[in-house]
N, CA, C and O atoms as CSV, one atom per row, in Angstrom:
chain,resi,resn,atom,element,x,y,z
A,1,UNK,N,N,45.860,32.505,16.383
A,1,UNK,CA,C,45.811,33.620,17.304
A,1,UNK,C,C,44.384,33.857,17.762
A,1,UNK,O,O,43.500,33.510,16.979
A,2,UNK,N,N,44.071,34.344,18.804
A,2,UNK,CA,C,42.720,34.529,19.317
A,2,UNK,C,C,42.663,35.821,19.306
A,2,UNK,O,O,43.511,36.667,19.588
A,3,UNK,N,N,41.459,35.910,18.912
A,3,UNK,CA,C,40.989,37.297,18.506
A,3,UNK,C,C,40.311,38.121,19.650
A,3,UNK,O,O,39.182,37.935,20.103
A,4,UNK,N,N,41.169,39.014,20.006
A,4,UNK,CA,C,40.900,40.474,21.309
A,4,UNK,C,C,39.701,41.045,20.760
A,4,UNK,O,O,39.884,41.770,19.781
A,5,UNK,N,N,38.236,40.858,21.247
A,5,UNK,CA,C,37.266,41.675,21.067
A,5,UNK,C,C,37.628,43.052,22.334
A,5,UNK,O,O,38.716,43.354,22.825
A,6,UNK,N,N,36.195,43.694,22.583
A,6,UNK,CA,C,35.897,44.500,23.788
A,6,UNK,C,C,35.844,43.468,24.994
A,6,UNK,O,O,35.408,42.319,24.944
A,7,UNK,N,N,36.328,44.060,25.977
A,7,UNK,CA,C,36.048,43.091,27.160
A,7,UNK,C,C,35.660,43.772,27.909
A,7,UNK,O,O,35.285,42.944,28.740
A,8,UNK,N,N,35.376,44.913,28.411
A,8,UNK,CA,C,34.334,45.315,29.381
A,8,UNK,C,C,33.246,45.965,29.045
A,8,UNK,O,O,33.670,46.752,28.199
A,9,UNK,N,N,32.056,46.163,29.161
A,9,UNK,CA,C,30.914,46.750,29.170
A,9,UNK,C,C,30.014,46.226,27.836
A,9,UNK,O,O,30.391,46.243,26.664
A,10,UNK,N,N,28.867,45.812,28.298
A,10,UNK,CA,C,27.880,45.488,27.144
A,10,UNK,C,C,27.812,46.641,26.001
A,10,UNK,O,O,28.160,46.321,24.864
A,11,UNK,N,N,27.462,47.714,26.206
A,11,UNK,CA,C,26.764,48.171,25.188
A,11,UNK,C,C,28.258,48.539,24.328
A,11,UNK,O,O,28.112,48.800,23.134
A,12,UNK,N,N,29.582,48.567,24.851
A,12,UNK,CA,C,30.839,48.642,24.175
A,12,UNK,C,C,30.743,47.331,23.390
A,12,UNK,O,O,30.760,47.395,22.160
A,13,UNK,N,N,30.667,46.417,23.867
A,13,UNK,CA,C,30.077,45.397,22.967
A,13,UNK,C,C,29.357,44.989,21.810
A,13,UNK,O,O,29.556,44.224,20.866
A,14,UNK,N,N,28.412,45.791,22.213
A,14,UNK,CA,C,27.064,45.432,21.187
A,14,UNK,C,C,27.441,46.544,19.734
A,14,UNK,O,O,27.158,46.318,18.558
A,15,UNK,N,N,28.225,47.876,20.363
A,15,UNK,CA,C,28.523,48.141,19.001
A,15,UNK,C,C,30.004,47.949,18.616
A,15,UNK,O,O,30.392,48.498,17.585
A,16,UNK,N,N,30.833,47.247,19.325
A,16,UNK,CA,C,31.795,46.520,19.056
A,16,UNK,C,C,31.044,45.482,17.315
A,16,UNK,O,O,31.404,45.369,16.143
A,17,UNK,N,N,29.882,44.961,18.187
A,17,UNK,CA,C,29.933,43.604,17.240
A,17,UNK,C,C,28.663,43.792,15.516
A,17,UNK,O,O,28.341,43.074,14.569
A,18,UNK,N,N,28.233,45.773,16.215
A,18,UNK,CA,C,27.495,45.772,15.120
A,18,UNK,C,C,28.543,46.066,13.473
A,18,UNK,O,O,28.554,45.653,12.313
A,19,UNK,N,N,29.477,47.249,14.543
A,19,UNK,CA,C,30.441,47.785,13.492
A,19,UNK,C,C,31.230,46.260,12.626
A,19,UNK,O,O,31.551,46.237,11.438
A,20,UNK,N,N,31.355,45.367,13.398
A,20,UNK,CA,C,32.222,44.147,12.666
A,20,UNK,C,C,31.451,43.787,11.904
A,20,UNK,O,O,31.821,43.397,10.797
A,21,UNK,N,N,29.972,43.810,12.310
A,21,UNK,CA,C,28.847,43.246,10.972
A,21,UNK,C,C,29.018,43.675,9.605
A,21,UNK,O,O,29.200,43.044,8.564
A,22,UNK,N,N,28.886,45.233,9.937
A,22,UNK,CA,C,28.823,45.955,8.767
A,22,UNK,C,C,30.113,46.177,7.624
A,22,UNK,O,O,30.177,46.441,6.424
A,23,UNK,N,N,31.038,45.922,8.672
A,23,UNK,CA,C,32.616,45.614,8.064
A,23,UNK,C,C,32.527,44.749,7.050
A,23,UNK,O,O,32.942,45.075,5.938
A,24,UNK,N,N,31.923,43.414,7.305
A,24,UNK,CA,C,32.232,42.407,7.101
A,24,UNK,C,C,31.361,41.765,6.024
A,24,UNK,O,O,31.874,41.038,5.174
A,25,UNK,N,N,29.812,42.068,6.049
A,25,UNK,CA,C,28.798,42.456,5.685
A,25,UNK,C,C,28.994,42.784,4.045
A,25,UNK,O,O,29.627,43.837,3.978
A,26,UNK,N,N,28.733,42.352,2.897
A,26,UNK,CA,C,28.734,42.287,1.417
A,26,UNK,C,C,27.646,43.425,1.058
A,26,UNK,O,O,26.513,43.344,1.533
A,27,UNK,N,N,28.007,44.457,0.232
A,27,UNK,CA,C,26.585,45.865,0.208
A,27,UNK,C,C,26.877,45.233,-1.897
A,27,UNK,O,O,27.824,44.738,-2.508
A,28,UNK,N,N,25.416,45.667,-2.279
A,28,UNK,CA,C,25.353,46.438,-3.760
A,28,UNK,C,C,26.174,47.275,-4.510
A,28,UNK,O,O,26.002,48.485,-4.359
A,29,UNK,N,N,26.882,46.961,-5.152
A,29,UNK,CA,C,27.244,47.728,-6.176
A,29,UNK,C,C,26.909,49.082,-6.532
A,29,UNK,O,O,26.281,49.666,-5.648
A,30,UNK,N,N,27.016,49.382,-7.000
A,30,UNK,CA,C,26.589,50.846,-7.345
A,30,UNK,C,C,26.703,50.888,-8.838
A,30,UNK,O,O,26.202,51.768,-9.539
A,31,UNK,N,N,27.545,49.659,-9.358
A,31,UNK,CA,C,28.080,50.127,-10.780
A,31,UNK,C,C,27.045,49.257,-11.652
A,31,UNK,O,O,26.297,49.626,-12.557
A,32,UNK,N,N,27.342,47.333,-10.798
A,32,UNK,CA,C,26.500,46.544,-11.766
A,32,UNK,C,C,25.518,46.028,-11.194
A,32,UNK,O,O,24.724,45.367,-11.863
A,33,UNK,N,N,25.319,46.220,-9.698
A,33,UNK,CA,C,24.098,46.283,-8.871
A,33,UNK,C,C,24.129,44.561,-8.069
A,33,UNK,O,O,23.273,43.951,-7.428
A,34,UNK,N,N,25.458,44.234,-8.463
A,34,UNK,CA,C,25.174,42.953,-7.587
A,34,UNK,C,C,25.564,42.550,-6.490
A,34,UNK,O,O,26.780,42.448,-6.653
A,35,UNK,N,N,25.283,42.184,-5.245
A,35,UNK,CA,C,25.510,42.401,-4.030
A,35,UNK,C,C,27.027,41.444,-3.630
A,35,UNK,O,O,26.979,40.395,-2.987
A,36,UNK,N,N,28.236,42.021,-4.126
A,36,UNK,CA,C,29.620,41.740,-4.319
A,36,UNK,C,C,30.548,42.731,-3.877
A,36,UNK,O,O,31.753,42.585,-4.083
A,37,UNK,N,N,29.953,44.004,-3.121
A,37,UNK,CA,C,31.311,44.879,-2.896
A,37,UNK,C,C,31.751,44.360,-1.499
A,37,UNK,O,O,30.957,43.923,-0.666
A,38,UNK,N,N,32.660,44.422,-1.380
A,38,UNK,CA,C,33.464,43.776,0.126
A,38,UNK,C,C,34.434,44.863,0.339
A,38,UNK,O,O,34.844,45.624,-0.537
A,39,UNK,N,N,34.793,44.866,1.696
A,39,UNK,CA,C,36.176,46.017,2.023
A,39,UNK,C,C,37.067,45.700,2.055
A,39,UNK,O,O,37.341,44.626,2.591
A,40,UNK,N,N,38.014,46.521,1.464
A,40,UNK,CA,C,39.711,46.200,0.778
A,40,UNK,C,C,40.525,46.947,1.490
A,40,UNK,O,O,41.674,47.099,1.076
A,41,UNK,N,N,40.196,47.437,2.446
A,41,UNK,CA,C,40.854,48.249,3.258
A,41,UNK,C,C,40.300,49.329,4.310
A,41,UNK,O,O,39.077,49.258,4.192
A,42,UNK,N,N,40.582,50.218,5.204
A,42,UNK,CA,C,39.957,51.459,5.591
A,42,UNK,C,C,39.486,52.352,4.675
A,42,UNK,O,O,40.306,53.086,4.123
A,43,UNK,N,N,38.187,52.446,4.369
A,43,UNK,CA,C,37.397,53.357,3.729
A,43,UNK,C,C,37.451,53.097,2.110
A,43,UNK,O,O,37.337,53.952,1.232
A,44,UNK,N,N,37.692,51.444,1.924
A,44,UNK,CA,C,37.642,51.469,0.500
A,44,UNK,C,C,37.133,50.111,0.337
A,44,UNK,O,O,37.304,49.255,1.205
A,45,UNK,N,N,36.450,49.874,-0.861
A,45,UNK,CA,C,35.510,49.159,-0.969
A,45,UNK,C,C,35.723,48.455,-2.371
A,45,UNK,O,O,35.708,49.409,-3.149
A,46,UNK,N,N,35.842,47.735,-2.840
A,46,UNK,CA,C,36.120,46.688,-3.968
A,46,UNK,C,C,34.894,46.233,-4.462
A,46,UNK,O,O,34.011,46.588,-3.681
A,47,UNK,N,N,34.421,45.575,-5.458
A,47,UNK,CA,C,33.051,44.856,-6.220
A,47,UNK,C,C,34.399,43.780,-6.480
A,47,UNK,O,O,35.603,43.930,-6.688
A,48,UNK,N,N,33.512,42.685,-6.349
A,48,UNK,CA,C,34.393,41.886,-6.909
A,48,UNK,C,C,33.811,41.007,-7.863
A,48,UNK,O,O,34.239,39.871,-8.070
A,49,UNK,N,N,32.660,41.612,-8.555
A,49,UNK,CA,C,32.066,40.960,-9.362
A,49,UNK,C,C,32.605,41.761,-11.167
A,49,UNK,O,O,32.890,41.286,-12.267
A,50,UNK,N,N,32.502,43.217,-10.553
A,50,UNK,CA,C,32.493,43.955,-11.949
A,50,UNK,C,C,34.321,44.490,-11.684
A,50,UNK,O,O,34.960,44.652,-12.724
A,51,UNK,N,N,34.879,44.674,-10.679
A,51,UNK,CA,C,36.109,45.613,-10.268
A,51,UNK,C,C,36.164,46.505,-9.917
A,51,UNK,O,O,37.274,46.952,-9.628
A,52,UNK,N,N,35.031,47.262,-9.740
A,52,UNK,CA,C,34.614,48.359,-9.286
A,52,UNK,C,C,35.533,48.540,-7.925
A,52,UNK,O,O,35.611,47.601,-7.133
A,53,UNK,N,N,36.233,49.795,-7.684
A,53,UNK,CA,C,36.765,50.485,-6.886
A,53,UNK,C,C,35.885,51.383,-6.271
A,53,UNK,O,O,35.367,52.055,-7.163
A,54,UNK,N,N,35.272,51.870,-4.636
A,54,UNK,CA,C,34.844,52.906,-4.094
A,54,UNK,C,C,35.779,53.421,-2.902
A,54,UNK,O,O,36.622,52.936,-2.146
A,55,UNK,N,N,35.153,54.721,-3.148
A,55,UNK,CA,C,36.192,55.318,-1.975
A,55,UNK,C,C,34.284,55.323,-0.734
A,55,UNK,O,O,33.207,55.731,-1.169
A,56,UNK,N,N,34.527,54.717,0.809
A,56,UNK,CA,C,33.325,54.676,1.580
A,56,UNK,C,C,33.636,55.127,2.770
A,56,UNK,O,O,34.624,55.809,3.041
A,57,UNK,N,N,32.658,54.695,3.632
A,57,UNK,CA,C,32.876,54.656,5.117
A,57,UNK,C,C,33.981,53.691,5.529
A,57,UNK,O,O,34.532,52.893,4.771
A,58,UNK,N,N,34.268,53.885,6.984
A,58,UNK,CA,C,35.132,52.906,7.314
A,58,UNK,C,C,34.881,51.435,7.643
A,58,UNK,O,O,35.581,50.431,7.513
A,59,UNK,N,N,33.453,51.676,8.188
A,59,UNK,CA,C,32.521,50.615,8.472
A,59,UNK,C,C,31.680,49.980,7.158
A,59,UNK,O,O,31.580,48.806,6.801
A,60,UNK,N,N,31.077,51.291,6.538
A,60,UNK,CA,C,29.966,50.886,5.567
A,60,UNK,C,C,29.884,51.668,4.104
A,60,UNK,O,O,30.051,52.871,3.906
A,61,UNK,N,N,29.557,50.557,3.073
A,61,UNK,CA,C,30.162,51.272,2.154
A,61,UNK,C,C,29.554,52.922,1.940
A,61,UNK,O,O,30.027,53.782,1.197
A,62,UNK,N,N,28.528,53.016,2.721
A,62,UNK,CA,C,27.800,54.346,2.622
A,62,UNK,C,C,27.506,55.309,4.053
A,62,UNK,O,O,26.893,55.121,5.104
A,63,UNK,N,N,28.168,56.246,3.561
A,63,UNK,CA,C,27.822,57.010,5.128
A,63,UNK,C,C,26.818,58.117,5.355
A,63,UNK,O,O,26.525,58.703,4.313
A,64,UNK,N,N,26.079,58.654,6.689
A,64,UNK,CA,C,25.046,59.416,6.179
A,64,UNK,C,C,25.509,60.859,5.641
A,64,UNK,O,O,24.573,61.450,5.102
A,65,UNK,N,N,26.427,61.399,5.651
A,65,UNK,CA,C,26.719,62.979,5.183
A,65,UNK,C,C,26.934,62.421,3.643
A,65,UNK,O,O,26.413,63.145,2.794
A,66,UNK,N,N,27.630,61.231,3.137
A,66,UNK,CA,C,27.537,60.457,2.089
A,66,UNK,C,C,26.391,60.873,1.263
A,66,UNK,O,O,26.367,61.761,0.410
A,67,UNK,N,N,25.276,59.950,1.721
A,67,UNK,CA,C,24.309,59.977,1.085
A,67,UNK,C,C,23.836,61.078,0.907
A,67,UNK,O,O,23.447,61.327,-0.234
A,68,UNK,N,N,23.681,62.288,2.133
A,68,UNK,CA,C,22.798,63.695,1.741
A,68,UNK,C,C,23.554,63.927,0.634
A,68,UNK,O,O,23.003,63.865,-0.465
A,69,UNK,N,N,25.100,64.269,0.743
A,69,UNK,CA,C,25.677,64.601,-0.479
A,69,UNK,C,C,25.252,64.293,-2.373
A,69,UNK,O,O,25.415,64.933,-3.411
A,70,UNK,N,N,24.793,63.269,-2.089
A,70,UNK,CA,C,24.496,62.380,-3.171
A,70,UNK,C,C,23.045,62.964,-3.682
A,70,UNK,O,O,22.747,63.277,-4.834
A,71,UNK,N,N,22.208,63.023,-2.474
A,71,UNK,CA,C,21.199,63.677,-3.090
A,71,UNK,C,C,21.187,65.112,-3.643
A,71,UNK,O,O,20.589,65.454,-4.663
A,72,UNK,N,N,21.990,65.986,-2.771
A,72,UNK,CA,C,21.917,67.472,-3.031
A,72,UNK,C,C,22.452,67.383,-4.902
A,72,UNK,O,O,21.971,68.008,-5.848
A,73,UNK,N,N,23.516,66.434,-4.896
A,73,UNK,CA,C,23.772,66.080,-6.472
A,73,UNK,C,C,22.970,66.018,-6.843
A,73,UNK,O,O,22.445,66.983,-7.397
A,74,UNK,N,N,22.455,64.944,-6.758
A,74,UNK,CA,C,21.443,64.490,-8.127
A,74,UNK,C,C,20.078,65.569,-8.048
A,74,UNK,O,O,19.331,65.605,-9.026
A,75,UNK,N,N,19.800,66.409,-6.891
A,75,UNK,CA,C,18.974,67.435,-7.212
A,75,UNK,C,C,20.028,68.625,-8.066
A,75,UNK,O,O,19.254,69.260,-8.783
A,76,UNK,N,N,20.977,68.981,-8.199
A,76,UNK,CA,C,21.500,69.777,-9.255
A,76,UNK,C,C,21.322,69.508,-10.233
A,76,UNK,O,O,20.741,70.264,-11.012
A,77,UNK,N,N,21.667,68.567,-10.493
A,77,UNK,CA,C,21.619,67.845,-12.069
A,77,UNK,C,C,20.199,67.762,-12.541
A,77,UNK,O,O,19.848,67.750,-13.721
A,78,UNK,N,N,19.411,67.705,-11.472
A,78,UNK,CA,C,17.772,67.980,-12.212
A,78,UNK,C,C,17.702,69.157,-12.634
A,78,UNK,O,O,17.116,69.171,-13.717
A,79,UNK,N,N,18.085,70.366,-12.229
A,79,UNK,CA,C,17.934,72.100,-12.235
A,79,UNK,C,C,17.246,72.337,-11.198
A,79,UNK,O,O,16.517,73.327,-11.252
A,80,UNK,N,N,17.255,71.496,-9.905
A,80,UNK,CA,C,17.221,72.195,-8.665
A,80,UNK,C,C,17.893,73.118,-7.899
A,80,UNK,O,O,18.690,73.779,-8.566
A,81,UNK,N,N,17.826,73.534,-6.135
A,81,UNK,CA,C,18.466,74.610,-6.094
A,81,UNK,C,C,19.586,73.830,-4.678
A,81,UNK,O,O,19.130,72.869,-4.059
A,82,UNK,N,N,20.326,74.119,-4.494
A,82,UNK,CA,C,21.249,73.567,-3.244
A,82,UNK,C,C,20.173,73.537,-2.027
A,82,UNK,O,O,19.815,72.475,-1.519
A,83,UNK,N,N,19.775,74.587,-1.683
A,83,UNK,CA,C,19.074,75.196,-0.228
A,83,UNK,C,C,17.572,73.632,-0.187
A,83,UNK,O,O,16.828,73.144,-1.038
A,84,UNK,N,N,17.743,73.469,0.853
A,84,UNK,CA,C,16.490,72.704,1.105
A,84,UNK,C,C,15.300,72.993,1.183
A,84,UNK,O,O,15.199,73.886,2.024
A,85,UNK,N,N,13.980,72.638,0.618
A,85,UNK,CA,C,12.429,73.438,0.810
A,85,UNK,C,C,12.661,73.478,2.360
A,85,UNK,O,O,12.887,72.573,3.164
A,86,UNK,N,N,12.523,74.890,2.511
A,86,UNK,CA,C,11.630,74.577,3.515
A,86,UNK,C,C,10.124,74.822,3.865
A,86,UNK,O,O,9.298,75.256,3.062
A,87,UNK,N,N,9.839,74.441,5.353
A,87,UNK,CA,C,8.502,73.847,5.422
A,87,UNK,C,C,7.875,75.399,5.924
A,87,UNK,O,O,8.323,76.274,6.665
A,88,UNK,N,N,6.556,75.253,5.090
A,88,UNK,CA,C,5.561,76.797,5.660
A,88,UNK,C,C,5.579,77.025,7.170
A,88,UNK,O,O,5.435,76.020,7.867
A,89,UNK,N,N,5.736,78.204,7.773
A,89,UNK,CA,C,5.624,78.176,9.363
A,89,UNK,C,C,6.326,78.612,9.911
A,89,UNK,O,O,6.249,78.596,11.139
Protein backbone atom coordinates (compact mmCIF):
# COMPACT_ATOMS: atom_id res chain seq x y z
CA UNK A 1 0.00 0.00 0.00
CA UNK A 2 1.37 3.50 -0.53
CA UNK A 3 1.49 5.63 2.07
CA UNK A 4 -0.96 9.08 1.92
CA UNK A 5 1.34 11.78 3.38
CA UNK A 6 0.11 15.75 3.26
CA UNK A 7 -0.24 16.79 -0.23
CA UNK A 8 -0.72 20.34 -0.29
CA UNK A 9 1.28 23.06 1.25
CA UNK A 10 4.95 22.99 2.44
CA UNK A 11 4.97 24.05 5.78
CA UNK A 12 1.78 21.32 6.28
CA UNK A 13 4.48 19.25 5.27
CA UNK A 14 7.37 20.04 7.09
CA UNK A 15 5.40 19.45 10.25
CA UNK A 16 3.66 16.62 8.73
CA UNK A 17 7.23 15.04 8.56
CA UNK A 18 8.62 16.50 11.89
CA UNK A 19 5.68 14.96 13.98
CA UNK A 20 6.47 11.37 12.08
CA UNK A 21 10.12 11.90 13.29
CA UNK A 22 9.33 12.18 16.68
CA UNK A 23 6.72 9.33 16.47
CA UNK A 24 9.02 7.20 15.25
CA UNK A 25 12.13 8.45 16.85
CA UNK A 26 13.52 5.95 20.02
CA UNK A 27 13.65 8.56 23.50
CA UNK A 28 15.48 7.35 27.07
CA UNK A 29 14.00 5.57 29.46
CA UNK A 30 13.19 7.05 32.41
CA UNK A 31 13.40 3.79 34.38
CA UNK A 32 16.86 2.14 33.11
CA UNK A 33 18.05 5.08 31.07
CA UNK A 34 18.61 3.29 27.84
CA UNK A 35 17.60 4.82 24.72
CA UNK A 36 14.79 1.84 23.95
CA UNK A 37 11.35 3.42 24.59
CA UNK A 38 9.35 3.25 21.28
CA UNK A 39 5.45 3.99 20.84
CA UNK A 40 2.92 1.28 21.41
CA UNK A 41 0.19 3.17 20.63
CA UNK A 42 -1.51 6.85 20.99
CA UNK A 43 0.05 8.38 23.97
CA UNK A 44 1.81 5.32 25.22
CA UNK A 45 5.17 4.44 25.20
CA UNK A 46 6.89 0.97 25.86
CA UNK A 47 10.96 0.47 26.87
CA UNK A 48 11.69 -2.40 25.35
CA UNK A 49 14.75 -2.94 26.98
CA UNK A 50 13.56 -2.99 30.78
CA UNK A 51 9.32 -3.24 30.02
CA UNK A 52 8.74 -0.24 31.20
CA UNK A 53 5.19 1.06 30.39
CA UNK A 54 4.60 5.17 30.04
CA UNK A 55 1.62 6.94 29.74
CA UNK A 56 3.19 10.32 27.02
CA UNK A 57 2.52 12.60 24.36
CA UNK A 58 1.03 11.53 21.26
CA UNK A 59 3.99 12.45 19.30
CA UNK A 60 6.72 12.46 22.06
CA UNK A 61 7.35 10.60 24.89
CA UNK A 62 7.44 14.01 26.79
CA UNK A 63 5.26 16.94 26.54
CA UNK A 64 5.86 20.55 27.64
CA UNK A 65 2.91 21.00 30.40
CA UNK A 66 4.52 17.32 31.07
CA UNK A 67 7.63 18.39 32.00
CA UNK A 68 6.64 21.76 34.04
CA UNK A 69 4.52 19.29 35.90
CA UNK A 70 7.44 17.20 36.74
CA UNK A 71 9.33 19.94 37.95
CA UNK A 72 6.71 21.69 40.19
CA UNK A 73 6.99 17.83 41.69
CA UNK A 74 10.17 17.37 42.29
CA UNK A 75 10.28 21.03 43.78
CA UNK A 76 7.62 19.68 46.46
CA UNK A 77 9.39 16.90 47.39
CA UNK A 78 12.40 19.19 48.13
CA UNK A 79 10.07 21.40 50.70
CA UNK A 80 9.54 23.93 48.13
CA UNK A 81 6.51 26.02 47.50
CA UNK A 82 4.03 25.41 44.27
CA UNK A 83 3.99 29.35 43.28
CA UNK A 84 6.99 30.24 41.07
CA UNK A 85 9.89 32.90 42.33
CA UNK A 86 9.12 35.56 41.08
CA UNK A 87 11.43 38.10 39.61
CA UNK A 88 12.11 41.65 41.69
CA UNK A 89 10.24 44.51 39.71
Amino acid sequence: MVKLGVRSGAELRKRSAAARKQKQSRYECPKCGKAAVKRAGNSRWECRSCGGKFAGGAYSLTTPVGQAARRVMENIRKGGSVAAKKSPG
